[in-house]
N, CA, C and O of each residue as an XYZ file, in Angstrom:
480
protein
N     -25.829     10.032     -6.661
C     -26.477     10.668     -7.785
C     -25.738     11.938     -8.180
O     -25.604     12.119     -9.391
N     -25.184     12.941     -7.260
C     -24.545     13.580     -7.448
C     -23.019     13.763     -8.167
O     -22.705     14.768     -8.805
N     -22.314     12.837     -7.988
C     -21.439     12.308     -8.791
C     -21.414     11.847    -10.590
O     -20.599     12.256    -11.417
N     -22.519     10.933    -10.825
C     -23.522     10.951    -12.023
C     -23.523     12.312    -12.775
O     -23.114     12.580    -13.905
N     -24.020     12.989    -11.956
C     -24.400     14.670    -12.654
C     -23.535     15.198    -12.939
O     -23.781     16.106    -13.733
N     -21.949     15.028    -12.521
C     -20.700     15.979    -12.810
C     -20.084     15.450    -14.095
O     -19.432     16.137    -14.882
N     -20.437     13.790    -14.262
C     -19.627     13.158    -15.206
C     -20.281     13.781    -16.890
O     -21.381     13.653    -17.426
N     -18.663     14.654    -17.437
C     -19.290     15.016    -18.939
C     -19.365     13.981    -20.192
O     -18.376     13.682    -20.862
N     -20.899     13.390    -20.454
C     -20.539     12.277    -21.588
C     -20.533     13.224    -22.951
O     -21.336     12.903    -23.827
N     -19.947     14.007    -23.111
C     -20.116     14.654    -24.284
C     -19.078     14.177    -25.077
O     -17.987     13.953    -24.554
N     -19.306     13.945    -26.553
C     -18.092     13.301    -27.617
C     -16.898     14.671    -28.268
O     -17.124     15.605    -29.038
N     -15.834     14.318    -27.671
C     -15.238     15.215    -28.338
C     -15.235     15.055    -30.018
O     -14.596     14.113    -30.488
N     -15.814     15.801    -30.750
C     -15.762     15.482    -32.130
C     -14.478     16.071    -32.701
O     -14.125     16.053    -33.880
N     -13.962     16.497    -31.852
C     -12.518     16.740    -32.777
C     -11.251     15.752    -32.832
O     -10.111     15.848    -33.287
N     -11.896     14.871    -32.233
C     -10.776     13.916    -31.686
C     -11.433     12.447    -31.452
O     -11.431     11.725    -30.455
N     -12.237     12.202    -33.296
C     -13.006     10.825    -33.386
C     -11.437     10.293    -34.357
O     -10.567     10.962    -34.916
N     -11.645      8.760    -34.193
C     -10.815      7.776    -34.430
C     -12.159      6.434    -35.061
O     -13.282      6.137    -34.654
N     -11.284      5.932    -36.212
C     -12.027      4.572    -36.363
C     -11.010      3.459    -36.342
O      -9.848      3.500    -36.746
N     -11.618      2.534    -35.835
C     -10.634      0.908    -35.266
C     -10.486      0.016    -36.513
O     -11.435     -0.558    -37.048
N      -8.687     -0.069    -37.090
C      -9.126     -1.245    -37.664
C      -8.178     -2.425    -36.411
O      -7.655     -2.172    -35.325
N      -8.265     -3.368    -36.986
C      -7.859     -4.823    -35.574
C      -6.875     -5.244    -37.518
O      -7.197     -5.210    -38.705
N      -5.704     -5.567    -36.738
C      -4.497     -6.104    -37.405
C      -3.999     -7.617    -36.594
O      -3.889     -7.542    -35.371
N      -3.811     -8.482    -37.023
C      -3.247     -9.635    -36.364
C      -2.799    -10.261    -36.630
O      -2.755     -9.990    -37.830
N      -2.197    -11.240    -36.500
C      -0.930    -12.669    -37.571
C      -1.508    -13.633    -36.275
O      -0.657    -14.481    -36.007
N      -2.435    -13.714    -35.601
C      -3.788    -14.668    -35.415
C      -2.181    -15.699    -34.792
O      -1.931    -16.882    -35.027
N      -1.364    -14.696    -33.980
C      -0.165    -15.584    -33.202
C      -0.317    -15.179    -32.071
O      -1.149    -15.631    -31.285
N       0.882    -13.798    -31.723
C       0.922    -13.309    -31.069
C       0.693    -11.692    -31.142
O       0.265    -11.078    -30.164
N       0.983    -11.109    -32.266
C       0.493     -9.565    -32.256
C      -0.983     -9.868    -32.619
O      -1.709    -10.711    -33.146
N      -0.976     -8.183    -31.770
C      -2.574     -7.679    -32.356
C      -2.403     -6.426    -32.665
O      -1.564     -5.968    -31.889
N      -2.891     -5.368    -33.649
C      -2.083     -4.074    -33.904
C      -3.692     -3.575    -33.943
O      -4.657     -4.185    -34.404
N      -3.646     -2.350    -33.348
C      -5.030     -1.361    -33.167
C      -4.305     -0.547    -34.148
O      -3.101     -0.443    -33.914
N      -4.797      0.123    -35.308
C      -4.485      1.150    -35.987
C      -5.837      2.362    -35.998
O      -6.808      2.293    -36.753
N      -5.586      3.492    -34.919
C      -6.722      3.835    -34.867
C      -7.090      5.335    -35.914
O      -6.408      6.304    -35.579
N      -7.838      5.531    -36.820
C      -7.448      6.058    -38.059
C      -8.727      7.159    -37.859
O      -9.944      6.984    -37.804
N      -7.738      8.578    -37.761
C      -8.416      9.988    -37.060
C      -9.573     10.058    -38.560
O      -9.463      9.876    -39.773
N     -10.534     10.389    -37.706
C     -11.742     10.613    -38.832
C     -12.767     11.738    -38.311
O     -12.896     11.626    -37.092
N     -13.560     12.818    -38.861
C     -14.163     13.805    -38.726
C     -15.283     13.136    -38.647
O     -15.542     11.967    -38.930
N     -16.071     14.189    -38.139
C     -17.660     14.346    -37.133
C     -18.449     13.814    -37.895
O     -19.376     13.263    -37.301
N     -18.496     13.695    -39.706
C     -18.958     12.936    -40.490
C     -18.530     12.020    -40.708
O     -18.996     11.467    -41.704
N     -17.579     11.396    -40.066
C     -17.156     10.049    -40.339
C     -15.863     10.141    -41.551
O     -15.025      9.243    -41.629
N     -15.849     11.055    -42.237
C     -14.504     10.757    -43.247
C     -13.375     10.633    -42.862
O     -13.133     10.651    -41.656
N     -12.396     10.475    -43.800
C     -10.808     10.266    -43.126
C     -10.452     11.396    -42.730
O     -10.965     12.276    -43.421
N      -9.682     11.850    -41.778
C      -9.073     13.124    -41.179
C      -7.632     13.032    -41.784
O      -6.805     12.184    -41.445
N      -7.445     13.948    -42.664
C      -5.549     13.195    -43.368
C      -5.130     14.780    -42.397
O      -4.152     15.135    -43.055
N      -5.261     15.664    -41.495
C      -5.075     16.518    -40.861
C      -4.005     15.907    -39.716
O      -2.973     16.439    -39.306
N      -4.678     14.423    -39.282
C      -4.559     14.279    -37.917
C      -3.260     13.008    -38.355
O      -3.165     12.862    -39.574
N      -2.385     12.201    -37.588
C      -1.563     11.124    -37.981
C      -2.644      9.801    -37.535
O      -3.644      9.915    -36.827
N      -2.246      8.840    -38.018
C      -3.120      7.956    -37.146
C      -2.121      6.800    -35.885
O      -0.959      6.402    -35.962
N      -3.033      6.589    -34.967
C      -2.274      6.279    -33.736
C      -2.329      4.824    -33.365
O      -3.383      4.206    -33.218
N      -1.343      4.408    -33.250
C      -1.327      2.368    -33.616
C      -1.191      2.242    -31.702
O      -0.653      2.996    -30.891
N      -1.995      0.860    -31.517
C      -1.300      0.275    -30.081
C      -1.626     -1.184    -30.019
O      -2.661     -1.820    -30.217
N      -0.271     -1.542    -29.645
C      -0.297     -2.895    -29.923
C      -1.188     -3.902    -28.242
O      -1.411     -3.546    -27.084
N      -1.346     -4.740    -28.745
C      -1.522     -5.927    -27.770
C      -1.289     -6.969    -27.733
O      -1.224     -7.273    -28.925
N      -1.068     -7.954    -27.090
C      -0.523     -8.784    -26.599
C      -1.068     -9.912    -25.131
O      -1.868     -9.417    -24.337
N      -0.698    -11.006    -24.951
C      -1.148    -11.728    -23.722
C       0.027    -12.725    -23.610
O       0.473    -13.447    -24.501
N       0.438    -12.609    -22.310
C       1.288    -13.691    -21.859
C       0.552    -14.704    -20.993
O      -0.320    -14.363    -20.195
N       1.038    -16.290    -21.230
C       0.517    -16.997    -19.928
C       1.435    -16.890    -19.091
O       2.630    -16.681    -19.300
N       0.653    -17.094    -17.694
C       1.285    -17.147    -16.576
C       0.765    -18.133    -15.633
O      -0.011    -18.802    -16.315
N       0.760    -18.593    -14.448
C       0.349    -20.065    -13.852
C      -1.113    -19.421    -13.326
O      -2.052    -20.148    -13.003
N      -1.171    -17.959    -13.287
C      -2.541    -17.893    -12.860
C      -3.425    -17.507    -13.950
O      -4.479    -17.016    -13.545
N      -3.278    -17.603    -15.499
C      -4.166    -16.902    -16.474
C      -2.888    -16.452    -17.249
O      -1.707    -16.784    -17.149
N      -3.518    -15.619    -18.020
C      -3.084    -14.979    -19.343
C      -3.527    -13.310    -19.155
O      -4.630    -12.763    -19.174
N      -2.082    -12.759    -18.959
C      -2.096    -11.950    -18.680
C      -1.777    -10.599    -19.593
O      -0.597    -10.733    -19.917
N      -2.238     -9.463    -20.111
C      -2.822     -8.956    -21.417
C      -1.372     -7.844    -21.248
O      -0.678     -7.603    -20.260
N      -1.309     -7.391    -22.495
C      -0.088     -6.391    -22.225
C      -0.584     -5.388    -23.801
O      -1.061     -5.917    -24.805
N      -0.381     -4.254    -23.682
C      -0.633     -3.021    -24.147
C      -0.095     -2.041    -24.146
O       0.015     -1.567    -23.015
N       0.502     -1.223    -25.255
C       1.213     -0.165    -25.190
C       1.047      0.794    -26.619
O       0.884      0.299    -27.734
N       1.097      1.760    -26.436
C       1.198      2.390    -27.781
C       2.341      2.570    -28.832
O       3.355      3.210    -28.554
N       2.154      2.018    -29.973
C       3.508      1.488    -30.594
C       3.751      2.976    -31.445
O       2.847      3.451    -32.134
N       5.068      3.628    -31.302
C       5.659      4.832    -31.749
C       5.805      4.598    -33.526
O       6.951      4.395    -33.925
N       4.968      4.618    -34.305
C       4.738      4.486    -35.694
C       4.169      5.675    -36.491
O       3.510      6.566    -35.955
N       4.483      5.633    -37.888
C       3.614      6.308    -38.291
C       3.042      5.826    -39.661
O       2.717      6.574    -40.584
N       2.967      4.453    -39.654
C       2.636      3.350    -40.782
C       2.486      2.138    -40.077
O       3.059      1.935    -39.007
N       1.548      1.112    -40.768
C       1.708     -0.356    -40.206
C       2.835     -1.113    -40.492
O       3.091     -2.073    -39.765
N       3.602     -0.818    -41.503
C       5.051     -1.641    -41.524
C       6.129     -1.062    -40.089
O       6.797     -1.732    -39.302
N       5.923      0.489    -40.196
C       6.579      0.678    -38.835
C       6.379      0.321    -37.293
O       7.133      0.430    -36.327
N       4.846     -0.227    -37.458
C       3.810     -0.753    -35.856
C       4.437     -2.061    -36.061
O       5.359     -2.371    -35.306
N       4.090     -2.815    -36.916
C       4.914     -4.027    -36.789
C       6.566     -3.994    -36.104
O       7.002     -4.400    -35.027
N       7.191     -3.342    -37.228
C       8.735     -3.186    -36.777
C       8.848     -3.320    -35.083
O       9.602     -4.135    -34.551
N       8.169     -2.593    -34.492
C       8.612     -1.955    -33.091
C       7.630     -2.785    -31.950
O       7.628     -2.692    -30.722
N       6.864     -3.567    -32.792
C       5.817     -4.250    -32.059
C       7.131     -5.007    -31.089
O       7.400     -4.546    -29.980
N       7.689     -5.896    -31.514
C       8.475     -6.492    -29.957
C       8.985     -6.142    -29.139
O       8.833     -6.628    -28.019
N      10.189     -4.667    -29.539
C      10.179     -4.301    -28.469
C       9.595     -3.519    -27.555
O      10.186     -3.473    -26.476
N       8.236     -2.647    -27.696
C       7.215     -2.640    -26.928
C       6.508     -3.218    -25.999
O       6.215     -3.027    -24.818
N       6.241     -4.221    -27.101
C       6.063     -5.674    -25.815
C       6.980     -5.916    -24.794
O       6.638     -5.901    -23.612
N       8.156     -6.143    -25.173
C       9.653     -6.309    -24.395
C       9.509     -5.037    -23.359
O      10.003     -5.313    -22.265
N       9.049     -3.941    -23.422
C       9.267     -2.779    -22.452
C       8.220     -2.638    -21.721
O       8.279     -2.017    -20.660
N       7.231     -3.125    -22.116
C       5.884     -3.097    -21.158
C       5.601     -4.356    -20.317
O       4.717     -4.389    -19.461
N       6.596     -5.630    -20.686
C       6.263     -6.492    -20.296
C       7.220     -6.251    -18.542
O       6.835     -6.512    -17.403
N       8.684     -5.594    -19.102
C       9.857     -5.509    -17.765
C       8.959     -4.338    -17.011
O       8.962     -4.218    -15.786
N       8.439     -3.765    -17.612
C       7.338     -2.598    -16.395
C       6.407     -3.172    -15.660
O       6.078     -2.979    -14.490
N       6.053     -3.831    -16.390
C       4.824     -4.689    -15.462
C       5.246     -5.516    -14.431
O       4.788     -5.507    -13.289
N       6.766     -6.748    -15.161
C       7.312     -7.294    -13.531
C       7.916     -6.021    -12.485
O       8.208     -6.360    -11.338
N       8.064     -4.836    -12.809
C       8.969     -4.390    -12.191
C       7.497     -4.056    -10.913
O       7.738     -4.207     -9.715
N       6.142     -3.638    -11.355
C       5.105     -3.155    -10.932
C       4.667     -4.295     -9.929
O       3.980     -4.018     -8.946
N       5.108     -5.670    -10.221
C       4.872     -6.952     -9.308
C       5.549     -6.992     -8.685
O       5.080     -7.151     -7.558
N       7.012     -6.915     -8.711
C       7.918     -6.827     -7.594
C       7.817     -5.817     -6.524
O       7.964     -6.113     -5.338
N       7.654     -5.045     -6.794
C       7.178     -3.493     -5.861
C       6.181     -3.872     -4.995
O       6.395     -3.490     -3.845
N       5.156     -4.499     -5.152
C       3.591     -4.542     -4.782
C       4.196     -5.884     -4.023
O       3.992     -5.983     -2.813
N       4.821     -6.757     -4.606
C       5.384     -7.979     -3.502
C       5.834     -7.589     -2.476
O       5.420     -7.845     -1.345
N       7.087     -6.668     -2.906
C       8.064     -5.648     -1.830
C       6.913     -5.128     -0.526
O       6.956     -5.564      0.625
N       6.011     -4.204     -0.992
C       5.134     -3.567      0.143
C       4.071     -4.780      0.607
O       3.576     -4.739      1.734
N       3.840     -5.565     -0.071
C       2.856     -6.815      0.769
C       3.754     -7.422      1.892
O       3.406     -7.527      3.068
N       5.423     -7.960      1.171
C       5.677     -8.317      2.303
C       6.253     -7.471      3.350
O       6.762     -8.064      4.302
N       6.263     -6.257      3.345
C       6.693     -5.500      4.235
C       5.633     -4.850      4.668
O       6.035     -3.847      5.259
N       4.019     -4.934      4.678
C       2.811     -4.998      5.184
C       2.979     -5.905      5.940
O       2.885     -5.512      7.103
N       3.237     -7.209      5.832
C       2.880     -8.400      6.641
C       4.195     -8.629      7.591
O       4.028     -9.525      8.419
N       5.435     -8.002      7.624
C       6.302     -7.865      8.729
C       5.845     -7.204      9.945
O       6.133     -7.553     11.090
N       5.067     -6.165      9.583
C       4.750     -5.191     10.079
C       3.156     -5.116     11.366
O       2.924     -4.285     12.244
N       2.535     -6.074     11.037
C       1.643     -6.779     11.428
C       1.769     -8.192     12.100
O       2.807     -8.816     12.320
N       0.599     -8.519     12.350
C       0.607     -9.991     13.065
C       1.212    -10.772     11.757
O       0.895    -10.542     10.590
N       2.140    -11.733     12.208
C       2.041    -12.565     11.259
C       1.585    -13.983     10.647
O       1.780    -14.755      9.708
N       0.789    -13.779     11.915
C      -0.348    -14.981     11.899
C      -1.491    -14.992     10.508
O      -1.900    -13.857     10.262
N      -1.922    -15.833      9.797
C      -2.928    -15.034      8.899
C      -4.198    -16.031      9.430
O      -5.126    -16.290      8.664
N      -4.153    -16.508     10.669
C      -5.251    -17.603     11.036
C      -6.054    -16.418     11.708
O      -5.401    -15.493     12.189
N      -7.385    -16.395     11.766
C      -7.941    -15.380     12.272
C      -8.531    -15.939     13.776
O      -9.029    -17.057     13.644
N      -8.570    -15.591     14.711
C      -8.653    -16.287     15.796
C      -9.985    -14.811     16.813
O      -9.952    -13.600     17.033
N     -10.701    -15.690     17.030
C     -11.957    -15.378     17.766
C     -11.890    -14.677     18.586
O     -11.647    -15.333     19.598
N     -12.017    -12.828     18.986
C     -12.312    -12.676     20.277
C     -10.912    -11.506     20.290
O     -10.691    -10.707     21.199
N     -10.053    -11.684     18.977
C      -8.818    -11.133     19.144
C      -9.055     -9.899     18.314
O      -8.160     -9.066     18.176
């Protein structure tokens, strides 16, 4: 309960955004998130901030990929949409290989039995 009590849900109103959803209903999806004031109007103060998404299959599911695309228009979010994808996608294997790396060098390191046996 104490934990609960520290968390601040307060809205920063200086820093509201409204969602539009962009897509070619393929493979992009473009978030264009468009800075707007405490009344809801357009904020032309603020830039507005695009992030793309994406999903690859893989043999276990479909696996989602996300990044914030460096734009400052939707013709420019498009432009840069692939290679974003392309850079978030080599981060992410690089983030699987690593985590392979320390699993299997967890399991050198240990029994390497994975049968669990009674009493042991």
């Amino acid at each position: 309960m104490a934990a609960q009590e520290q968390i601040d849900f307060k809205v920063d109103t200086a820093n509201l955004y409204r969602e539009d959803a962009i897509t070619d209903l393929k493979v992009a999806s473009i978030r264009r998130m468009i800075p707007v004031t405490a009344d809801g109007q357009d904020d032309p103060s603020r830039s507005p901030v695009f992030f793309g998404h994406t999903q690859i299959l893989t043999p276990q599911g479909p696996l989602p990929l996300q990044a914030k695309l460096m734009a400052n228009n939707l013709t420019e979010a498009i432009q840069v949409f692939p290679e974003a994808m392309e850079r978030e996608m080599g981060q992410m294997v690089k983030q699987i290989r690593k985590m392979q790396e320390q699993e299997q060098k967890n399991n050198k390191q240990g029994d390497d039995s994975r049968i669990i046996v009674p009493g042991r």
